[in-house]
KOLSEMAR-431975 format. One line per 2 residues: number of its first residue (from 1); their letters; for each residue x, y, z of C-alpha. Coordinates in Angstrom, 1 decimal. Example, Ala and Ser with C-alpha at 12.3 -4.5 7.8 and 13.67 -1.06 7.14 Angstrom:
BEGIN
1 = AS = 12.3/-4.5/7.8  13.7/-1.1/7.1 $
END
This chain:
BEGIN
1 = XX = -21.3/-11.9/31.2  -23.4/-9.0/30.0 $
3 = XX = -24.4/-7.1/26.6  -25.8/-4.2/24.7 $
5 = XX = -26.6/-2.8/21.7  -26.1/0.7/20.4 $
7 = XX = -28.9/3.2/18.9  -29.2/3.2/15.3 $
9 = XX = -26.8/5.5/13.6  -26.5/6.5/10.0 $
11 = XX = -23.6/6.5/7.8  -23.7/8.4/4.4 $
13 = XX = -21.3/7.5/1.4  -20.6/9.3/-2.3 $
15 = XX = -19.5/12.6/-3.1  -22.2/14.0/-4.9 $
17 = XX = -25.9/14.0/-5.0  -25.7/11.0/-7.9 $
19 = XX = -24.0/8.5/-5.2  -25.3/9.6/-2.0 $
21 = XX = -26.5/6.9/0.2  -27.4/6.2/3.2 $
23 = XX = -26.3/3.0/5.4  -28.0/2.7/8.8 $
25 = XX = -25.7/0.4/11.4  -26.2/-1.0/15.1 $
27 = XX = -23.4/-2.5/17.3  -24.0/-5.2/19.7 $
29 = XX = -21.1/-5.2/22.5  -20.7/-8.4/24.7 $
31 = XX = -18.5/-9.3/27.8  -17.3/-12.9/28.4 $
33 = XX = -17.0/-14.7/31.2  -13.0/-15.0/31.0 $
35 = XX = -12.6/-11.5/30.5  -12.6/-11.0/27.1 $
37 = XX = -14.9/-8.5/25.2  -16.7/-8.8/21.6 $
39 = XX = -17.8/-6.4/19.6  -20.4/-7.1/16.6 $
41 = XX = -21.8/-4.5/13.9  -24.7/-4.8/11.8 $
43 = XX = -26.3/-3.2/8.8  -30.1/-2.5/9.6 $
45 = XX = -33.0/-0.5/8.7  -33.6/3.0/10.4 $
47 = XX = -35.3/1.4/12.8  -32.5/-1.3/13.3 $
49 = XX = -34.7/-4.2/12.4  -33.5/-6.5/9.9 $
51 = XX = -29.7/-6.9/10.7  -27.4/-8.4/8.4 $
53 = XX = -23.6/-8.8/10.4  -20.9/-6.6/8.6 $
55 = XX = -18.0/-7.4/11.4  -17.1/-9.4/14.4 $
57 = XX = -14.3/-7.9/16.4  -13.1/-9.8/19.7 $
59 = XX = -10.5/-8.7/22.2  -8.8/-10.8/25.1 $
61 = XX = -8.5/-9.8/28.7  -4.8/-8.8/27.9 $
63 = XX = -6.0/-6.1/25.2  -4.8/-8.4/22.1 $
65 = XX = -7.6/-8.9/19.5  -7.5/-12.7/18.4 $
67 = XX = -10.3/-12.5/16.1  -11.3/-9.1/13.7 $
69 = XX = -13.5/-11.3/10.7  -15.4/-9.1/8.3 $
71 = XX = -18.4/-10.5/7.0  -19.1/-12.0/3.8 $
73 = XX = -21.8/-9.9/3.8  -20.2/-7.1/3.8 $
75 = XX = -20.4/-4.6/0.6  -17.2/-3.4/-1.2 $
77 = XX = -17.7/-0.2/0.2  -18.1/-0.8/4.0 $
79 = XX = -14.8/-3.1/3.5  -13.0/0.0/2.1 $
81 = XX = -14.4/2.1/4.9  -13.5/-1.1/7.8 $
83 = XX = -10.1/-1.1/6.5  -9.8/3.4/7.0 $
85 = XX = -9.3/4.3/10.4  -10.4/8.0/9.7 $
87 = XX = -13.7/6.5/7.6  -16.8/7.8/9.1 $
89 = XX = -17.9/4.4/9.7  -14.7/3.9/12.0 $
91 = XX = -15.4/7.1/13.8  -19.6/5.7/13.8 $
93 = XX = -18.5/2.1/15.4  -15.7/3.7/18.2 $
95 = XX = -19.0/6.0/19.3  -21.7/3.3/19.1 $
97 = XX = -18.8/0.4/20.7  -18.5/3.3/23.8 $
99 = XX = -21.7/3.9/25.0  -22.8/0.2/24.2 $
101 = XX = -19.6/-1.5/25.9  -20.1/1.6/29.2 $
103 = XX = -23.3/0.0/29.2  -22.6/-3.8/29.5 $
105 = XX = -19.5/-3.3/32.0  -22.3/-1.0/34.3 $
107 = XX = -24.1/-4.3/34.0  -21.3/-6.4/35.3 $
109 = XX = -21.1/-7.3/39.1  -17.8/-8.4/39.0 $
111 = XX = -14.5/-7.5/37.9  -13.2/-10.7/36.7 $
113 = XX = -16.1/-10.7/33.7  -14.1/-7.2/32.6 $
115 = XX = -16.1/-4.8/35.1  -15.2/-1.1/34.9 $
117 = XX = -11.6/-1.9/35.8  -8.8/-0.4/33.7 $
119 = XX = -8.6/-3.8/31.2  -12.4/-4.2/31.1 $
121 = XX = -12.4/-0.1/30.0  -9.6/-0.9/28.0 $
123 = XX = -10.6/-3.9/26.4  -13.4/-2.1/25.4 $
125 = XX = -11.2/0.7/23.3  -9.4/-1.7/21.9 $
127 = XX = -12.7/-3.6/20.2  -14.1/-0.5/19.3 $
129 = XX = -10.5/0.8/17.1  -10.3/-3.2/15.7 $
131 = XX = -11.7/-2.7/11.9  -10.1/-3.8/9.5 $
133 = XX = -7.0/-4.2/11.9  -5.0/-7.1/13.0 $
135 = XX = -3.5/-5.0/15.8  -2.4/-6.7/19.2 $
137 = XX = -2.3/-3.3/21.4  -4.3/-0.2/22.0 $
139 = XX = -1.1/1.5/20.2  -1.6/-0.2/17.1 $
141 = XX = -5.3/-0.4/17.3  -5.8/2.3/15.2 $
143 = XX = -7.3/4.3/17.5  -4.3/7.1/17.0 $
145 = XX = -4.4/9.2/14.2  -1.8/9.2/11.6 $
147 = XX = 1.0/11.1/12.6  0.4/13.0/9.3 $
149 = XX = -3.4/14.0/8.6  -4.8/12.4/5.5 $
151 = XX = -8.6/14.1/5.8  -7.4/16.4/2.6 $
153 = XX = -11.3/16.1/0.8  -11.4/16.0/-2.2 $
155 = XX = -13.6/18.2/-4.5  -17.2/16.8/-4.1 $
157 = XX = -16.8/16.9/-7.7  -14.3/14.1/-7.7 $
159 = XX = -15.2/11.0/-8.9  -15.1/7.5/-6.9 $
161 = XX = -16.9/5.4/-8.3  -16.7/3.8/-11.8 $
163 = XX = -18.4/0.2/-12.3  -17.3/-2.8/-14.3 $
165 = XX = -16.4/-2.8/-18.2  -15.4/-5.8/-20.5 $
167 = XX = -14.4/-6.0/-24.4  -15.7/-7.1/-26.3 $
169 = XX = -19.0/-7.2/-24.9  -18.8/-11.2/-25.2 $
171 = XX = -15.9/-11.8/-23.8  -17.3/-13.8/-20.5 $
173 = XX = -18.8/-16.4/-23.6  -15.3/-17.0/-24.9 $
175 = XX = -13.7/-19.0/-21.4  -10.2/-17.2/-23.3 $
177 = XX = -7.4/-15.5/-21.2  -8.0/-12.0/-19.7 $
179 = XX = -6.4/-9.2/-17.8  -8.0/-7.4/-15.7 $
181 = XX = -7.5/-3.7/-13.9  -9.4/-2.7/-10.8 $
183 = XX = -9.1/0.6/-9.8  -8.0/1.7/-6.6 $
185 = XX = -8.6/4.7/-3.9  -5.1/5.9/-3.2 $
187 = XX = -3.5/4.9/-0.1  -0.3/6.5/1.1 $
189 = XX = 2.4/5.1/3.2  2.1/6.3/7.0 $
191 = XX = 5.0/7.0/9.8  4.5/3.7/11.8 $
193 = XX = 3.2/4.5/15.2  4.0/1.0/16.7 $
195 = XX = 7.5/1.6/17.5  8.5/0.2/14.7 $
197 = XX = 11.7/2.4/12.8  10.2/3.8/9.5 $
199 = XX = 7.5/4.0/7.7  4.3/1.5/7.3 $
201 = XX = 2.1/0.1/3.9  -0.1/-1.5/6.5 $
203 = XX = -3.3/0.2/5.3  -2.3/0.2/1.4 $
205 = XX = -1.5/-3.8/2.0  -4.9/-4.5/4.1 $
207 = XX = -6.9/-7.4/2.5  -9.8/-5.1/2.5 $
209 = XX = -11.4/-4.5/-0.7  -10.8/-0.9/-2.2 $
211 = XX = -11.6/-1.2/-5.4  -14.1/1.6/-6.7 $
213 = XX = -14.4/0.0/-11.0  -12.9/-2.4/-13.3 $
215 = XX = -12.1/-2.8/-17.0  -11.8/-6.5/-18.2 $
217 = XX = -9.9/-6.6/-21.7  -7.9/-9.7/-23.7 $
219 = XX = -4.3/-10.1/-23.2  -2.7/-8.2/-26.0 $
221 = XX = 0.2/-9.5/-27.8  3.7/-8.3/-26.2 $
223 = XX = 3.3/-8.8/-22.6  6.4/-9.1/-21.0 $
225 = XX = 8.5/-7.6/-17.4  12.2/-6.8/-16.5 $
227 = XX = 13.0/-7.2/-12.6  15.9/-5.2/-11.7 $
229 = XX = 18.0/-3.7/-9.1  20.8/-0.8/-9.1 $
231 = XX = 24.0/-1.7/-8.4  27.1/0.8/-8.6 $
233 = XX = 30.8/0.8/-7.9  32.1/2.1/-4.9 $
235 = XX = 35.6/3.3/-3.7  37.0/3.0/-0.3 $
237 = XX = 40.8/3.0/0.1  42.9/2.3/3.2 $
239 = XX = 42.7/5.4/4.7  39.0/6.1/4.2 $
241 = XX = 38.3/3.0/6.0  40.7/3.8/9.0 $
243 = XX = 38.8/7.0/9.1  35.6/5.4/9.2 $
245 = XX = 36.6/2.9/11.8  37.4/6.0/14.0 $
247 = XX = 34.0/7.2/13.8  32.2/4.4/14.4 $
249 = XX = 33.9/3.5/17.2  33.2/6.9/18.3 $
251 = XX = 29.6/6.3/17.7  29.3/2.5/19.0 $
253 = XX = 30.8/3.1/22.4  31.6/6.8/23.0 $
255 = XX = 35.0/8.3/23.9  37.0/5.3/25.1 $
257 = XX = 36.2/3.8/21.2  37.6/6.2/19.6 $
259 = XX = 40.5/5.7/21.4  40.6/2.2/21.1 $
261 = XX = 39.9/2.6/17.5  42.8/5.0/16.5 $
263 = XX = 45.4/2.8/18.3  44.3/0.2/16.0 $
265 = XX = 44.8/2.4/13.4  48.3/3.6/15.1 $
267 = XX = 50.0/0.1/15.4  48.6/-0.7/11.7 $
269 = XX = 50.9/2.0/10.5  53.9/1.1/12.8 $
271 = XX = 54.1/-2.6/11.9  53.8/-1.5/8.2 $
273 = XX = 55.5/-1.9/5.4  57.7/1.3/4.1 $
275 = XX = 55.2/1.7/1.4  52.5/2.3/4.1 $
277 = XX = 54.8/5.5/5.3  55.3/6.6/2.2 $
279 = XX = 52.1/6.4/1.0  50.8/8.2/4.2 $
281 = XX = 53.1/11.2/3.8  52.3/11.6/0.5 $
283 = XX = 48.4/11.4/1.5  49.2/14.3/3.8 $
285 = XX = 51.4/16.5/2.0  49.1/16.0/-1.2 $
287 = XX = 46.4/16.9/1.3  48.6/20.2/2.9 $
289 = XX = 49.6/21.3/-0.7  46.4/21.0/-2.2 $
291 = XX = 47.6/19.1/-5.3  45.7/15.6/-3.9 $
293 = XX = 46.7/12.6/-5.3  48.7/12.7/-8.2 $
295 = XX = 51.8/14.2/-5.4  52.3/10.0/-4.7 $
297 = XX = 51.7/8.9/-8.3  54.2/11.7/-9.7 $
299 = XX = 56.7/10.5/-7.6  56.2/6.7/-7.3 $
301 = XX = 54.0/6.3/-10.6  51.5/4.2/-7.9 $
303 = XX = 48.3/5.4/-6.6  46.6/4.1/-3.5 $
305 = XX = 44.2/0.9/-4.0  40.8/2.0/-4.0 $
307 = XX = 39.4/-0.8/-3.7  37.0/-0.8/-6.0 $
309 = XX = 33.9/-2.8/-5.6  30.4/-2.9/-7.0 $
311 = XX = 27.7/-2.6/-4.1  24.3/-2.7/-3.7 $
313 = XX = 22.6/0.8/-4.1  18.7/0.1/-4.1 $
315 = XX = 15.8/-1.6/-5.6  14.1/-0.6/-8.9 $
317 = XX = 10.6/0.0/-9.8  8.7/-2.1/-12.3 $
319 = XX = 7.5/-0.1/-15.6  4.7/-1.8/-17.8 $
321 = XX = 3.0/-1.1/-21.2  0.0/-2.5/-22.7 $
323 = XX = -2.0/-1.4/-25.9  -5.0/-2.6/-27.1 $
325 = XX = -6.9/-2.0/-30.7  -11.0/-2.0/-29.8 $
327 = XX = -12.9/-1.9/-32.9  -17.1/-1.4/-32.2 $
329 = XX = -19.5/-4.0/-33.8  -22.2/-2.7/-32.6 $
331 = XX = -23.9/0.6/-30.8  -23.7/-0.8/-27.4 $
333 = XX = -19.8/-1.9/-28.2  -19.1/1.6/-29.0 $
335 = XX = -20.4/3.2/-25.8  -18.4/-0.1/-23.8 $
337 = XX = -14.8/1.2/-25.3  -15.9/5.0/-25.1 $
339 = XX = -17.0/4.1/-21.2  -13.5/2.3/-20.9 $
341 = XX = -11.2/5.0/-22.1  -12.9/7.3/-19.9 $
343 = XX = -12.3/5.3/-17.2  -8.5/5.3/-17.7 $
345 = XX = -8.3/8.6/-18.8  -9.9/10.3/-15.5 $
347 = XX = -9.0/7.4/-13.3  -5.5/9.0/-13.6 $
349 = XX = -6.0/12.4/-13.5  -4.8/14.4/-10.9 $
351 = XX = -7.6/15.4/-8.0  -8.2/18.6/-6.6 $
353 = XX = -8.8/19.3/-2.8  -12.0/20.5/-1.8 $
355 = XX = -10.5/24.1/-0.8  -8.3/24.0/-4.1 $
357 = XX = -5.4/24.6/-1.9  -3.6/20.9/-2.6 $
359 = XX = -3.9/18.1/-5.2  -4.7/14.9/-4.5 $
361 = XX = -2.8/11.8/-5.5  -5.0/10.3/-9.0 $
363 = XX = -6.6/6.8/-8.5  -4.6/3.9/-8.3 $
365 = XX = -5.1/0.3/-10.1  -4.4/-3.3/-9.4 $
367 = XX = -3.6/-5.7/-12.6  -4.1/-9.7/-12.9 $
369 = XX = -4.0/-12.1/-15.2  -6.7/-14.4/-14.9 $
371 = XX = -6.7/-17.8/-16.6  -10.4/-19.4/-17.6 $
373 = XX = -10.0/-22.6/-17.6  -13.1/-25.1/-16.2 $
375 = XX = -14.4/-23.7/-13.1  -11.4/-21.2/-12.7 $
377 = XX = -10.9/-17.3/-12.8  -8.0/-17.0/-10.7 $
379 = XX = -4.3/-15.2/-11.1  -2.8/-17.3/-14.0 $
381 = XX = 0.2/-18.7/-12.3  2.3/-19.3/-15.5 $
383 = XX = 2.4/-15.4/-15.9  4.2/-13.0/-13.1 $
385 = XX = 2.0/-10.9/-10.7  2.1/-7.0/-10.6 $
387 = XX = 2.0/-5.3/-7.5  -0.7/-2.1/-7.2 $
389 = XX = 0.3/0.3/-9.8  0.1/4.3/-11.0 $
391 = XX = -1.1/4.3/-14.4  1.7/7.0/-15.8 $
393 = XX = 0.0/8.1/-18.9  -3.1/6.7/-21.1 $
395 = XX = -2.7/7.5/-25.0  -5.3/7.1/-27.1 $
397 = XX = -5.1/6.7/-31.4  -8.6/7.8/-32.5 $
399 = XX = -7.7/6.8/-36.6  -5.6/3.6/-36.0 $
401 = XX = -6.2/2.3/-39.5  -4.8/5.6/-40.9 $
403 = XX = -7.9/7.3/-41.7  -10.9/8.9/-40.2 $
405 = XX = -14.2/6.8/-40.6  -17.0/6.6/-38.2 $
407 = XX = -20.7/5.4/-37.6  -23.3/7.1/-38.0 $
409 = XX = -23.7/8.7/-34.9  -20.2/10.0/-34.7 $
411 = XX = -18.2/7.4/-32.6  -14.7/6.1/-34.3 $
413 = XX = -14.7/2.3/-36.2  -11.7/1.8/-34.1 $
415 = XX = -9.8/3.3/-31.4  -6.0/2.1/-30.1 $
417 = XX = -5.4/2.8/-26.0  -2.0/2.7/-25.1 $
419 = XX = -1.4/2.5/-21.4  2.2/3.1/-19.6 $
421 = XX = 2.2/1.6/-15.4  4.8/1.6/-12.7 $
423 = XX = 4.5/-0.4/-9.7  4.3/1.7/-6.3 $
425 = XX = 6.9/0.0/-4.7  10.2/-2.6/-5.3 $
427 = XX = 9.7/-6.0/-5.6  11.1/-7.9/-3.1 $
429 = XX = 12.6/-11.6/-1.5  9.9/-12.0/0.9 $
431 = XX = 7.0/-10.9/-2.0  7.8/-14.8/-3.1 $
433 = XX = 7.0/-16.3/0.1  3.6/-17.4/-0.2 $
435 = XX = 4.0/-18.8/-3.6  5.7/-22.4/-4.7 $
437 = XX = 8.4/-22.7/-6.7  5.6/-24.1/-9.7 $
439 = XX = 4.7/-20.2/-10.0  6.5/-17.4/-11.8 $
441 = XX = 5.5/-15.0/-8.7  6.6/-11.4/-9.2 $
END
């Protein structure tokens, strides 16, 4: 058993001069006894004094992490940054995990403590990649990249960060009803590099905090969802599906299944009826003279059963529309609701890239109901969840009462936001499972 800690390194955060800051982080790297390695990071000062634990990550002599626990002490930004693999802090804990873990296994004697064998050096990589990841191999550690780069920057103009807003300004005194919206840093899906078929929300669904502002407002009148899912009618008639038989036998098991397949298909047609001849030489005639179908129904007035049938064609995404009337009482009131339609407004806008080459996906935003009732502010379980959402468009009625009238100092008596949301992604069976039947769920 043997440990180390890392020099200080620093970790800056924000876009623009305004939010700048700087973070300065140590990493303490231990090997066990049975083989296993931990890995623990700190905040400090510059001269790494005064630690206060942001993450303890802990891998077993097989490579598998069994325990990756981010601190309670951890801010809301260094939870958004655990949870990125391409964060700088990420890239500033693999660095400072290496050359503190090289220097604990140099301190071990003996191989079965993790040494400088292939697990113990492995083990080590695997700690090191473990934020914010509940990975059980060096694969899905996170230490690949995406298989598509996401380090587009975004214009250093682009903002990030947006605080908390509530209306009325009293609202917290009231214990009524509210909804709230938490805006979100974009997260895209990502081909899954686990050998899994497909492609992966793991980072969008991380528990990791990513919120960068919220708007708290009362539940407005007309609330209200549709769940749906697109069905359509399909046709498929007897000789489309001996067709199809064909080729997947072909595909299933080569050569000899097509042949099995097609005589199948062959003694089908002998033991037949004569309608089964007749409607096959019609098929192919139709089919040689070009005329298609209506050959068998011009002369037999039938037409071959297409078996109609309505199928399952895909899921649907949720749209959802709220509007709210804010009317100022007072100065401070007035600079809340200005402060909260700005924060819709270019919370959705589209961001430009750093180079101005590409845009960047807007801001996403999270929405709860949250019931007040003594000692609660949790997800009202009466009313149905939302999953994260893009907020489509944000319209704003500056004369809701039909005329122009403001203060003094220019701001409207009363403004009107109308907001229009659709979910990311379908709803679906398994989004139910961690709920009880005495909740409405999705």
């Amino acid at each position: 058993m043997a440990s180390a800690t890392s020099k200080v390194s620093v970790v800056t955060t924000g876009t623009s001069v305004r939010n700048r800051k700087k973070s300065y982080y140590v990493t303490d790297v231990t090997t066990l006894a049975d083989g296993s390695i931990q890995r623990q990071t700190y905040r400090s000062d510059a001269q790494g004094n005064n630690k206060q634990l942001v993450q303890t990550v802990k891998a077993d002599g097989s490579g598998k992490i069994v325990s990756d626990v981010v601190s309670s002490g951890a801010s809301a930004q260094e939870k958004r940054d655990l949870a990125n693999p391409n964060s700088t802090l990420r890239s500033t804990i693999r660095d400072q995990t290496k050359k503190a873990g090289e220097s604990a296994l140099e301190n071990e004697e003996q191989a079965a403590a993790g040494g400088l064998t292939d697990v113990g050096k492995k083990n080590l990589q695997v700690v090191s990649c473990g934020s914010g990841n509940k990975a059980t191999s060096e694969e899905q550690s996170g230490d690949t990249q995406p298989l598509v780069p996401r380090d587009i920057p975004a214009s250093d103009k682009t903002r990030n960060q947006f605080g908390d807003s509530v209306y009325p300004l009293d609202l917290g005194q009231t214990k009524q009803d509210v909804i709230k919206f938490t805006m979100v840093e974009y997260v895209p899906q990502d081909f899954n590099q686990s050998g899994q078929f497909g492609l992966s929300n793991a980072a969008r669904n991380q528990k990791g905090e990513r919120g960068i502002g919220t708007v708290i407002l009362p539940i407005p009148g007309g609330i209200q969802d549709s769940n749906s899912v697109q069905w359509a009618g399909q046709n498929m008639n007897a000789l489309e599906a001996a067709a199809a038989a064909i080729a997947l036998g072909t595909i299933k098991d080569g050569p000899e299944g097509a042949i099995d397949a097609t005589t199948q298909v062959t003694n089908a047609i002998k033991g037949g009826a004569g309608e089964v001849k007749t409607a096959l030489a019609s098929a192919f005639a139709g089919a040689a003279s070009g005329t298609g179908g209506q050959l068998l129904t011009r002369t037999t007035g039938a037409v071959v059963n297409p078996n109609l049938e309505l199928l399952f064609s895909g899921p649907a995404l949720r749209t959802f529309s709220f509007q709210f009337k804010m009317n100022a009482r007072e100065a401070a009131e007035s600079r809340e609701i200005v402060k909260i339609i700005r924060f819709f407004k270019q919370g959705s806008a589209a961001q430009r890239s750093a180079s101005n080459l590409f845009l960047k996906t807007p801001h996403t935003f999270k929405i709860q109901y949250l019931h007040r009732g003594p000692g609660d502010d949790n997800d009202n379980p009466f009313m149905n969840k939302i999953k994260e959402c893009a907020l489509l468009s944000v319209a704003v009625n500056y004369t809701p009462e039909g005329n122009y009238a403001t203060f003094d100092d220019g701001a409207m008596t009363s403004y009107e936001l109308t907001l229009s949301f659709q979910e990311l992604e379908p709803v679906f069976n398994d989004d139910y499972a961690n709920d009880n039947d005495a909740t409405i769920g999705f």
